[in-house]
C-alpha positions as CSV (number, residue, x, y, z in Angstrom):
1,X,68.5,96.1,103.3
2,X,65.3,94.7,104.8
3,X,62.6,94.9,102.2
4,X,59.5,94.5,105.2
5,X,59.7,98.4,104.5
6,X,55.5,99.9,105.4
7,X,54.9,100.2,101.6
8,X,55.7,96.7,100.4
9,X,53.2,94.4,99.7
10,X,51.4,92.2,102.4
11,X,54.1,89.2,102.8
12,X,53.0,85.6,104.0
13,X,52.5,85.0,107.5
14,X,55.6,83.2,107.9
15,X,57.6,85.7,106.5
16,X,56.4,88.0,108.7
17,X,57.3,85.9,111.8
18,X,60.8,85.3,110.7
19,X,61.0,89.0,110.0
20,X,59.5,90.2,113.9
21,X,62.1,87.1,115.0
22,X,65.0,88.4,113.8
23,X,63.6,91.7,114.7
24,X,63.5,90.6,118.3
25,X,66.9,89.8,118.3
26,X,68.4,93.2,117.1
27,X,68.6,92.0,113.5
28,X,67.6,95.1,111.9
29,X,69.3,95.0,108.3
30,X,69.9,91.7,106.3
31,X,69.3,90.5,102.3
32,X,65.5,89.6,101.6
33,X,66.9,86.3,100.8
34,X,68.0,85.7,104.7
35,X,64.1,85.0,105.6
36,X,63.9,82.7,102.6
37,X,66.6,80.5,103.3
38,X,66.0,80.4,107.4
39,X,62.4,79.3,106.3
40,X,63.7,76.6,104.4
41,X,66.3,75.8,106.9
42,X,63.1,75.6,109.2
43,X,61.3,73.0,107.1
44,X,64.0,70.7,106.4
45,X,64.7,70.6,110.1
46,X,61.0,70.3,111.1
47,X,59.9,67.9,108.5
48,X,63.4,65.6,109.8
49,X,62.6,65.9,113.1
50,X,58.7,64.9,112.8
51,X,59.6,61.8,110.5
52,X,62.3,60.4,112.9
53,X,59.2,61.3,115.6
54,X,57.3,59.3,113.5
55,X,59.8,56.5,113.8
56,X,60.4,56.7,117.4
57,X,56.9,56.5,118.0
58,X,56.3,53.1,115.9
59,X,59.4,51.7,117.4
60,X,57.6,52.4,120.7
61,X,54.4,50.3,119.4
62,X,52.5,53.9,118.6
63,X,52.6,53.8,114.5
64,X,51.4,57.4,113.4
65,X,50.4,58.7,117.2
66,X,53.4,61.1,117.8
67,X,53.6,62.0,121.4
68,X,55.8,65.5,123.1
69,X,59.0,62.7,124.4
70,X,58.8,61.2,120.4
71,X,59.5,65.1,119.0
72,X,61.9,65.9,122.2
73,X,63.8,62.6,121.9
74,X,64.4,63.5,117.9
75,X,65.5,66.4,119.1
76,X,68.1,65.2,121.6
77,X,69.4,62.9,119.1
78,X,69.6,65.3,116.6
79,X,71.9,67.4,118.4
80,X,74.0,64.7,120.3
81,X,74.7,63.4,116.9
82,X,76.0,67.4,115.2
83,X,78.2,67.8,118.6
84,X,79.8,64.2,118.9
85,X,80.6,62.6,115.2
86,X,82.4,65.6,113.7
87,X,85.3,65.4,116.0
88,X,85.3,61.9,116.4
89,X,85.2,61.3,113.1
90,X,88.1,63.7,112.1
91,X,90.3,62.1,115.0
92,X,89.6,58.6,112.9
93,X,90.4,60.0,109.9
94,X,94.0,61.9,110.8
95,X,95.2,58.7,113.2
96,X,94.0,56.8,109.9
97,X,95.9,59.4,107.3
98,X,98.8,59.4,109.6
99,X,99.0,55.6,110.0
100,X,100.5,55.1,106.9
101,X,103.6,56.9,105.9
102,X,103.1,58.0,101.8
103,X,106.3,57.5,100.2
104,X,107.4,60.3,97.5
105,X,107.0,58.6,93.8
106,X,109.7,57.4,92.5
107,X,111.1,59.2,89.1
């Protein structure tokens, strides 16, 4: 269902590089609404990344000069944080649950 058919209008440059990316990985049929939402994933991700960058960077005495280990670093972060506080946080929360035996109300 690809709408990037050779008669539609010209789309935006973006759209057209989500469109040959997804292309490049075998992705040949998917809603219109697929690029839109991946670009907006993209944003959201980007424009977090650059603004903890940003706060790296004047931690490290550099307010507003973003250097590669600032981006890289966010990045590192980023991900060690999605891996490691799911599961840690859902063993807290069943040894926490479990902790306390619920007693059946009373009638």
């Amino acid at each position: 269902q690809s709408r990037m058919a050779d008669d539609a209008p010209p789309a935006p440059p973006p759209l057209r590089s989500m469109h040959a990316l997804l292309r490049s990985m075998g992705v040949a049929d998917y809603e219109p609404r697929v690029l839109h939402q991946l670009l907006e994933f993209v944003q959201q991700y980007s424009t977090d990344i650059f603004a903890d960058s940003l706060h790296l960077a004047e931690h490290g005495g550099r307010p507003g000069h973003l250097e590669s280990e600032d981006v890289l670093l966010s990045v590192r972060l980023r991900e060690k944080a999605a891996q490691a506080t799911a599961p840690q946080l859902m063993d807290w929360m069943a040894k926490t649950r479990n902790r306390h035996t619920i007693e059946p109300p009373t009638v």
